[in-house]
Wavefront OBJ file of the C-alpha trace (Angstrom):
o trace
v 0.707 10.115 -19.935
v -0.776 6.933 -19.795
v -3.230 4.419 -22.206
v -5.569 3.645 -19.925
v -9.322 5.768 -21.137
v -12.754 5.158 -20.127
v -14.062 4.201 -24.205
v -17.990 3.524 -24.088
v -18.264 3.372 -20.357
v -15.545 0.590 -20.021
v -12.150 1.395 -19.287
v -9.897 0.284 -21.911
v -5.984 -0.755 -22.317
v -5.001 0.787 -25.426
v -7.865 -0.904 -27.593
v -8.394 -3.464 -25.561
v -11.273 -2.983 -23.163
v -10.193 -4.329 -19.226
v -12.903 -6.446 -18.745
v -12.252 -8.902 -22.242
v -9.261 -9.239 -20.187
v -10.269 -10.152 -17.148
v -12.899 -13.003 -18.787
v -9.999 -14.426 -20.711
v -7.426 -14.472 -18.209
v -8.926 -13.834 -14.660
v -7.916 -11.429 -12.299
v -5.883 -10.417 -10.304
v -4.013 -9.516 -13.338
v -1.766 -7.171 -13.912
v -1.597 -5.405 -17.572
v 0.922 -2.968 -19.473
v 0.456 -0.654 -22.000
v 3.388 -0.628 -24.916
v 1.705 2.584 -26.386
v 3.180 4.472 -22.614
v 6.421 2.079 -22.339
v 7.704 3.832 -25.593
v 6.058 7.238 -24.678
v 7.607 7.851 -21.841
v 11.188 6.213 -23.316
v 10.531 8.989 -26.394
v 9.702 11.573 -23.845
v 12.818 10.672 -21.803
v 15.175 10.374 -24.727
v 13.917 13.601 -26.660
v 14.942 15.597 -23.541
v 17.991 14.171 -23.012
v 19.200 14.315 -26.420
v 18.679 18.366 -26.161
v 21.340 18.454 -24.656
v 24.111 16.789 -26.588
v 27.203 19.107 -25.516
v 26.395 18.010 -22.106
v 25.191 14.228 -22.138
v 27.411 13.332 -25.229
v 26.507 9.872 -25.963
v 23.983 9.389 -23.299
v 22.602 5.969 -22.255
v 19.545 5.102 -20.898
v 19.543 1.771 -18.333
v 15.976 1.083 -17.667
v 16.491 -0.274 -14.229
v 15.436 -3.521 -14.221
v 14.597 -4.303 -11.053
v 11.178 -1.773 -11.264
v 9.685 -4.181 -13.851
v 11.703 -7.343 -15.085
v 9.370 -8.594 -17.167
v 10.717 -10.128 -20.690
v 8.234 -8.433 -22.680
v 8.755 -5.209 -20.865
v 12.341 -5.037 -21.210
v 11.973 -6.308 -24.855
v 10.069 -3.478 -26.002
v 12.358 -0.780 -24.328
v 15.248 -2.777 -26.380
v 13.578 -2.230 -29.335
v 13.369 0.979 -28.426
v 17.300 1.348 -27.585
v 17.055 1.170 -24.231
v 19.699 0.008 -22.051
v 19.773 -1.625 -18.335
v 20.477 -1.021 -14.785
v 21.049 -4.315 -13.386
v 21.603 -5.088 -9.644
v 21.665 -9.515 -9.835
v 23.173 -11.834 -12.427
v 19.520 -12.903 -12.606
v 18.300 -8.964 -13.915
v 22.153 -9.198 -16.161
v 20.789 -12.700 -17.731
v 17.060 -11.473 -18.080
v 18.405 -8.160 -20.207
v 20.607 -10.125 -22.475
v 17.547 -12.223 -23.149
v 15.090 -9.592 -23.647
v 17.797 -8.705 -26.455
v 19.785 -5.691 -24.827
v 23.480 -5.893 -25.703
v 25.948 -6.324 -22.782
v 28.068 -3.074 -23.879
v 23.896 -0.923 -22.463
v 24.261 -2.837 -19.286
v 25.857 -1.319 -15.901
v 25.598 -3.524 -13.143
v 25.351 -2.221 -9.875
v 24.413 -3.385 -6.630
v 25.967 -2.914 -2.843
v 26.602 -7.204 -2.408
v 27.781 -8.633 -6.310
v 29.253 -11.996 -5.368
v 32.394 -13.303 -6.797
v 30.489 -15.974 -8.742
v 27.700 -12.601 -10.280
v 31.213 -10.625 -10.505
v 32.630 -13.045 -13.048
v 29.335 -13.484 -14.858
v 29.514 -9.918 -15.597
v 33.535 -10.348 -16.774
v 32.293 -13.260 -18.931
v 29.598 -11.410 -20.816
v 31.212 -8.459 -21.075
v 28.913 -5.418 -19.610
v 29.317 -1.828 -20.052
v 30.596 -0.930 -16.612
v 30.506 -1.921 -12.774
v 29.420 0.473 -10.541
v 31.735 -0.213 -7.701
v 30.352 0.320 -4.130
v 33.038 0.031 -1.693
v 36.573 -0.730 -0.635
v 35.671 -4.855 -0.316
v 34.303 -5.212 -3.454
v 36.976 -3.578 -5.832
v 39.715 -5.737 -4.327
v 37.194 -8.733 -4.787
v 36.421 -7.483 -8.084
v 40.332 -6.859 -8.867
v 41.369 -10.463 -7.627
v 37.822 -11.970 -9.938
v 39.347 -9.862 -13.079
v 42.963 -10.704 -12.323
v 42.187 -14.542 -12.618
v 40.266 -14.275 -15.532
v 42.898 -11.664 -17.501
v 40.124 -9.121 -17.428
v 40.447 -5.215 -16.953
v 36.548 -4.441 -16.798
v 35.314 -0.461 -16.770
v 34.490 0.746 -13.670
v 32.626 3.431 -12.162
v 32.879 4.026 -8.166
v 29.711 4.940 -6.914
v 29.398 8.223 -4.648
v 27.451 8.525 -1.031
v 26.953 12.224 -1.172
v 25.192 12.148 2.222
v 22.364 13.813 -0.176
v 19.119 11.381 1.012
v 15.768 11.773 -1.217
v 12.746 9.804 -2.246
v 9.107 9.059 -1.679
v 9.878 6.989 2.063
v 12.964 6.360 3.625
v 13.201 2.766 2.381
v 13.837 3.923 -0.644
v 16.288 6.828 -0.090
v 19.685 5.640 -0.439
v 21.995 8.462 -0.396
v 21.799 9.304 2.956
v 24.707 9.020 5.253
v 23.488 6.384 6.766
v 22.053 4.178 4.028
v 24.727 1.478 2.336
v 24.816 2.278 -0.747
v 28.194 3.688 -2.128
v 30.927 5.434 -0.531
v 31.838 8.671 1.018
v 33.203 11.416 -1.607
v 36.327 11.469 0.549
v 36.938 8.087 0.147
v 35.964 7.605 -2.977
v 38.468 9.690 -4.589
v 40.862 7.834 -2.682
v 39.296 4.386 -3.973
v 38.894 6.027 -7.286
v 43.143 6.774 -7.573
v 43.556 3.006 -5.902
v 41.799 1.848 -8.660
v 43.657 3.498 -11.753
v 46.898 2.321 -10.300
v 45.255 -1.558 -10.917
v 46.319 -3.161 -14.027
v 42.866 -5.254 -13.778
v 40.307 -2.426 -13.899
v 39.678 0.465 -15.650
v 38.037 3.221 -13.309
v 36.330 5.740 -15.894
v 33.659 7.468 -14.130
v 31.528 8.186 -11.016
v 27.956 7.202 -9.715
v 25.301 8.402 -7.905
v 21.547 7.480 -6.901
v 20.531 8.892 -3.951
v 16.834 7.827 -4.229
v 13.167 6.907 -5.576
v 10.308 8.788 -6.357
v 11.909 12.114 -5.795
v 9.790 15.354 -7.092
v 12.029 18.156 -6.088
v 14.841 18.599 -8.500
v 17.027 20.030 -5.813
v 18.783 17.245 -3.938
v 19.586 15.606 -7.509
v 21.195 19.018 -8.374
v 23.323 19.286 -4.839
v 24.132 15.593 -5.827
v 25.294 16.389 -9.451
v 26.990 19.039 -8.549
v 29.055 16.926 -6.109
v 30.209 14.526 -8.868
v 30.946 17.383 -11.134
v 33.752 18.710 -8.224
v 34.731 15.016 -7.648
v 35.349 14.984 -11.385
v 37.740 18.265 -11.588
v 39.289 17.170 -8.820
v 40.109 13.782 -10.181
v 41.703 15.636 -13.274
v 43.417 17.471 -11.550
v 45.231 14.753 -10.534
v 45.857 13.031 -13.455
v 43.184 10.790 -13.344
v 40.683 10.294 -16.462
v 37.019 10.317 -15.483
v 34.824 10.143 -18.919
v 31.476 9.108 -17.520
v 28.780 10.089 -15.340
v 26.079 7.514 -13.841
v 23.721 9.707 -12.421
v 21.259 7.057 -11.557
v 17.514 7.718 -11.599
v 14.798 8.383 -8.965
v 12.667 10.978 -10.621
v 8.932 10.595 -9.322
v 5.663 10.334 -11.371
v 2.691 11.304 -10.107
v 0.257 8.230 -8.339
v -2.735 10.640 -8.274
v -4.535 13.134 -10.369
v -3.358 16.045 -8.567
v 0.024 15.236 -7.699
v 2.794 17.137 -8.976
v 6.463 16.290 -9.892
v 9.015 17.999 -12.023
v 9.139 17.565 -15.589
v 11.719 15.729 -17.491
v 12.463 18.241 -19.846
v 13.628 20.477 -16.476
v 15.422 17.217 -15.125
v 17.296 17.203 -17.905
v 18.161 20.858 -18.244
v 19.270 20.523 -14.402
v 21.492 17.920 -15.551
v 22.607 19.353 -18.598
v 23.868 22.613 -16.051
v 25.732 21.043 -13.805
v 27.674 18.824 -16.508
v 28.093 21.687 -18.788
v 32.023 21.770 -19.926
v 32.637 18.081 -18.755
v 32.855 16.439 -21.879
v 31.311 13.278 -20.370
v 29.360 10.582 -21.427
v 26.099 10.483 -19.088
v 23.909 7.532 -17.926
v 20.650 7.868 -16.595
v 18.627 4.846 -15.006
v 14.805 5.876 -15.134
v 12.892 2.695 -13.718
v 9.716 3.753 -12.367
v 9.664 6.741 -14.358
v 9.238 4.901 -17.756
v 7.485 1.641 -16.308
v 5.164 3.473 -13.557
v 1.994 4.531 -15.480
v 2.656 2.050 -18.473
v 0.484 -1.039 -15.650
v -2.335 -1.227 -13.973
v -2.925 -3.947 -11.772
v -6.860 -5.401 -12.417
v -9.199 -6.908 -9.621
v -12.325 -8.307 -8.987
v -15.094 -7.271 -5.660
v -15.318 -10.355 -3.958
v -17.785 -8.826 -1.673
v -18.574 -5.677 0.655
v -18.379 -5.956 4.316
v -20.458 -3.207 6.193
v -19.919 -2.764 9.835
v -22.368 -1.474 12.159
v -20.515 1.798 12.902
v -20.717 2.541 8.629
v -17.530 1.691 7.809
v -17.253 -0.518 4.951
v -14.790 -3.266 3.211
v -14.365 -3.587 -0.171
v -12.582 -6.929 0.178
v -10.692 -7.539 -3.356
v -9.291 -10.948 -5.049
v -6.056 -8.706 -5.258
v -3.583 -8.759 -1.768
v -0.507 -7.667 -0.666
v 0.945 -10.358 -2.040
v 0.190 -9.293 -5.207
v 1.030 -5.508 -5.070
v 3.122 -5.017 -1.447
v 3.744 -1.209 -1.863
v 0.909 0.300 0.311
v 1.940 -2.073 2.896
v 5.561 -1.844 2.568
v 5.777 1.898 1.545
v 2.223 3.335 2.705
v 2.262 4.007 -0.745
v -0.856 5.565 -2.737
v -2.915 3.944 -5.864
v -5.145 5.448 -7.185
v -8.486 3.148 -7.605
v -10.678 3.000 -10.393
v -14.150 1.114 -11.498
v -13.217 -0.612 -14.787
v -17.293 0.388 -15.581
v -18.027 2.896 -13.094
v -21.588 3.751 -12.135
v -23.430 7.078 -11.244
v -23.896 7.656 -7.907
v -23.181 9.726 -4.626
v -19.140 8.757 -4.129
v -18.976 6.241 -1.098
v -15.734 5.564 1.577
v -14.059 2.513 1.451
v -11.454 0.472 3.332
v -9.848 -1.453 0.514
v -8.384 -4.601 1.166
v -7.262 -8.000 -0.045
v -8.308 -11.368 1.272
v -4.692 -12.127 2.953
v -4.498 -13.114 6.651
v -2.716 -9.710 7.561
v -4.418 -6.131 8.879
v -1.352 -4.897 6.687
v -3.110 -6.299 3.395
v -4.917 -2.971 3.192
v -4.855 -0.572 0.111
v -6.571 2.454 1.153
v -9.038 3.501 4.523
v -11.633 6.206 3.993
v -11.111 5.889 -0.092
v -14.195 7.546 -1.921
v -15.159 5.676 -4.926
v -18.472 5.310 -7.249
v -21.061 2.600 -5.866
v -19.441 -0.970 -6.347
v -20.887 -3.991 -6.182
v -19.578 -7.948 -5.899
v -18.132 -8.990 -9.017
v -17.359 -5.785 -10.257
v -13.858 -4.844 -11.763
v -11.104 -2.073 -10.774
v -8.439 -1.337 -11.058
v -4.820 0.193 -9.240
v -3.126 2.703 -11.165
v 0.441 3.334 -11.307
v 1.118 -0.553 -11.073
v 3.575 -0.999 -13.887
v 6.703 -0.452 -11.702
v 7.123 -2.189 -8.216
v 4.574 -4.486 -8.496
v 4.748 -7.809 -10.302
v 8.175 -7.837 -9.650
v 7.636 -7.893 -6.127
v 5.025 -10.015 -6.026
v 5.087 -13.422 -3.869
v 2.954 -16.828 -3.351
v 1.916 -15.546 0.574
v -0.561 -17.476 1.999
v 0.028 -19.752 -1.146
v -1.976 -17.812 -3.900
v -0.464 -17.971 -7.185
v 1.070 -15.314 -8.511
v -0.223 -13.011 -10.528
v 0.305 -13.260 -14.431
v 1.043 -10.696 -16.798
v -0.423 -8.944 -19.941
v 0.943 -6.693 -22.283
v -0.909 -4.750 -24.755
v 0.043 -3.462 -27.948
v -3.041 -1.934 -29.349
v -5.504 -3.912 -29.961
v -3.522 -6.769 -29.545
v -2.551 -8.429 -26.456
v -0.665 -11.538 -24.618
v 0.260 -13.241 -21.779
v 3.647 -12.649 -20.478
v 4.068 -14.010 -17.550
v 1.165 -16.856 -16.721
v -0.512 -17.369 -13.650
v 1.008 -21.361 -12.226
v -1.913 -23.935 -11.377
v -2.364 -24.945 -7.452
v -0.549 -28.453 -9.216
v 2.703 -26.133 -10.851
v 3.046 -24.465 -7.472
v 3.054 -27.671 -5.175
v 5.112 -29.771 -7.536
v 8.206 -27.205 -7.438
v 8.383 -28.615 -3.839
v 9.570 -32.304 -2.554
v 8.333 -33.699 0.249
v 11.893 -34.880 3.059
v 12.292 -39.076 2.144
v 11.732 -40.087 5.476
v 8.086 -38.020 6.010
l 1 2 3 4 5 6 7 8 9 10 11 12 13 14 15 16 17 18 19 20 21 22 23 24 25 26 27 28 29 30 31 32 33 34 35 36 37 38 39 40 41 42 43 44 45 46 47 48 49 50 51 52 53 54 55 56 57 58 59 60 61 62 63 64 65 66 67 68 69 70 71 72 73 74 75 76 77 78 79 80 81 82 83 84 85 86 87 88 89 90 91 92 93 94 95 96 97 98 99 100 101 102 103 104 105 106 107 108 109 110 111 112 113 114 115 116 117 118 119 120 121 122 123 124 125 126 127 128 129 130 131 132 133 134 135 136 137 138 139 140 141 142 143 144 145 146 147 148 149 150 151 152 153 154 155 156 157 158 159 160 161 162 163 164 165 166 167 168 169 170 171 172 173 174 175 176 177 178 179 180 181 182 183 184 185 186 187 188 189 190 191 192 193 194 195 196 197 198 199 200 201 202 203 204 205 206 207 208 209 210 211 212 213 214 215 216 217 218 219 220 221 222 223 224 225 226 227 228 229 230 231 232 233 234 235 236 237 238 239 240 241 242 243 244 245 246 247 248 249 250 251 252 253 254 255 256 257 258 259 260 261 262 263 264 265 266 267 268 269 270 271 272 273 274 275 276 277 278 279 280 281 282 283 284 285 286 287 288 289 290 291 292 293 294 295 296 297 298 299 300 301 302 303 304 305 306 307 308 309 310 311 312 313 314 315 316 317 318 319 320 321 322 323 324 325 326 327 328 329 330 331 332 333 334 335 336 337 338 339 340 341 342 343 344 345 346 347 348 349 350 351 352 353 354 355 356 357 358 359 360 361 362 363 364 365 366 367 368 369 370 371 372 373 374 375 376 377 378 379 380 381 382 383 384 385 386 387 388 389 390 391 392 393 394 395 396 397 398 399 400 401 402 403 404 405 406 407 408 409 410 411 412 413 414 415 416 417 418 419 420 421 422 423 424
């Protein structure tokens, strides 16, 4: 589901064919689709909205910290997209992009006081509330301020899941949320506050998770939390039931539709009467980039094995180092030929700035383009000036038209944001 197509042997961004791109602005680069940004939003939204007895007024938070680009988050605005924010910085870049405070939920395991009163200030939808520590910080923030913000306690089901365990965080012993025991205790604590309103649970228990099953078990949890919190008297009129769905990073991988996310969901919360929030990140921003390099050269070794050393690193696009995480690799013009194996790697002083070992790809050449697939979430965000390269810029396409977004800084920009001590 993505807008990426070989067109007239080139491989082409919507309309706009990669390697225009890569003359005009240079490469590494990294470039998104808005044709697949609203795709997968319509795909997302069409199945959730199927299930309106369930979901009631269900919001989508496009978590922010997958792909915080302006432009990015600007398009899923127009779109109606709301945010999962985890910084002030993600709250401040949302309200920018033009998504209304009362679509953003602001989560995160360490708010500060100082983030905790931004978010009082401007008003957001809810905080997701992750432990005993921060509601009475949050309580004594609100209390000086005369605020009584929505809250929503967020749930450690012990229920771990995702693509590599640093990126489950539902397990028992991961540090997000709290324990369902103690949460409905924190949960009644709350109500009894005059300065907070506690009106709902949440739960993400992980990225880049292709079995439906550990989302159900973790559903299903807040669904008992929720009668039992009724049955004490206790209002509870939203579910957060984060995101975490996987996409698939190669051609033959498999992951569970939306459409049967959704009806999972819609199962468990059927007879709730609650407003659901769902906070897709890589799922709508995934396979809407691509991240575009150049050969610099290829290295052959005695023993066969050969380097296809890229101007792209780690530093650029740190999941396979971080994660061990797969990318598909393409030729932006590929040639005919008997497939060859590859090490792929970036020009970074580290053996961990490798993409791929053993990776069979069409004959390539120096100076020839490819590109990483699957780039559009997780990648610039995360991107850093390592062995002082500049980081990579941004393009978004929208048809045949297309812009920078984010611009790559000169060598002067990047050594002028540094002083040098007065006495050196």
């Amino acid at each position: 589901m993505d807008h990426f197509q070989l067109r007239a042997g080139t491989l082409h961004a919507e309309d706009v064919p990669l390697d225009t791109l890569a003359a005009e602005v240079g490469t590494p680069a990294y470039v998104y689709s808005t044709a697949t940004l609203s795709r997968h939003y319509g795909v997302l939204r069409e199945a959730v909205d199927a299930h309106p007895a369930a979901f009631g007024d269900a919001l989508i938070a496009f978590a922010v910290k997958a792909n915080s680009n302006l432009s990015v988050l600007a398009t899923l605005a127009r779109l109606g997209s709301g945010a999962d924010t985890v910084s002030e910085g993600e709250i401040r870049r949302a309200l920018k992009a033009g998504i209304p405070a009362a679509r953003i939920i602001f989560s995160g395991v360490g708010k500060t006081d100082a983030e905790l009163a931004y978010a009082l200030d401007v008003g957001v939808r809810q905080i997701n509330v992750e432990s005993p520590a921060e509601l009475d910080r949050l309580i004594a923030v609100a209390a000086e301020k005369g605020a009584c913000p929505d809250i929503a306690i967020r749930v450690n089901p012990k229920i771990g899941a995702g693509g590599h365990a640093k990126i489950t965080t539902g397990g028992e012993g991961d540090k997000f949320g709290i324990p369902a025991d103690e949460a409905l205790a924190l949960y009644a604590r709350a109500a009894a506050s005059p300065h907070v309103t506690p009106v709902g649970l949440a739960c993400h228990i992980g990225s880049q998770i292709i079995d439906l099953t550990p989302l159900e078990a973790a559903f299903r949890l807040l669904r008992e939390m929720t009668l039992t919190l009724r049955g004490q008297g206790l209002s509870v009129t939203r579910l957060d039931l984060g995101g975490g769905l996987g996409v698939p990073y190669s051609g033959g991988a498999e992951t569970a539709s939306v459409a049967d996310y959704a009806a999972m969901a819609a199962g468990v919360l059927e007879g709730l009467e609650v407003e659901a929030a769902f906070e897709p990140g890589r799922l709508l921003a995934a396979n809407a980039g691509v991240l575009l390099a150049r050969v610099i050269q290829i290295t052959e070794r005695a023993d066969g094995r050969r380097f296809l050393v890229l101007d792209a690193a780690m530093n650029d696009l740190v999941r396979p180092a971080m994660y061990d995480a797969f990318h598909e690799v393409k030729p932006v013009t590929p040639r005919d030929g008997d497939l060859i194996a590859y090490d792929i790697v970036g020009p970074v002083c580290e053996t961990g700035d490798t993409f791929a070992r053993g990776r069979d790809l069409p004959p390539l050449q120096a100076g020839d383009l490819v590109v990483f697939t699957g780039a559009g979430a997780y990648g610039a965000v995360m991107s850093s000036e390592y062995n002082s390269r500049p980081l990579v810029p941004e393009v978004l396409v929208d048809e045949a038209r297309w812009a920078v977004v984010r611009g790559r800084p000169t060598y002067d920009e990047m050594l002028t944001r540094e002083t040098v001590a007065g006495w050196l």
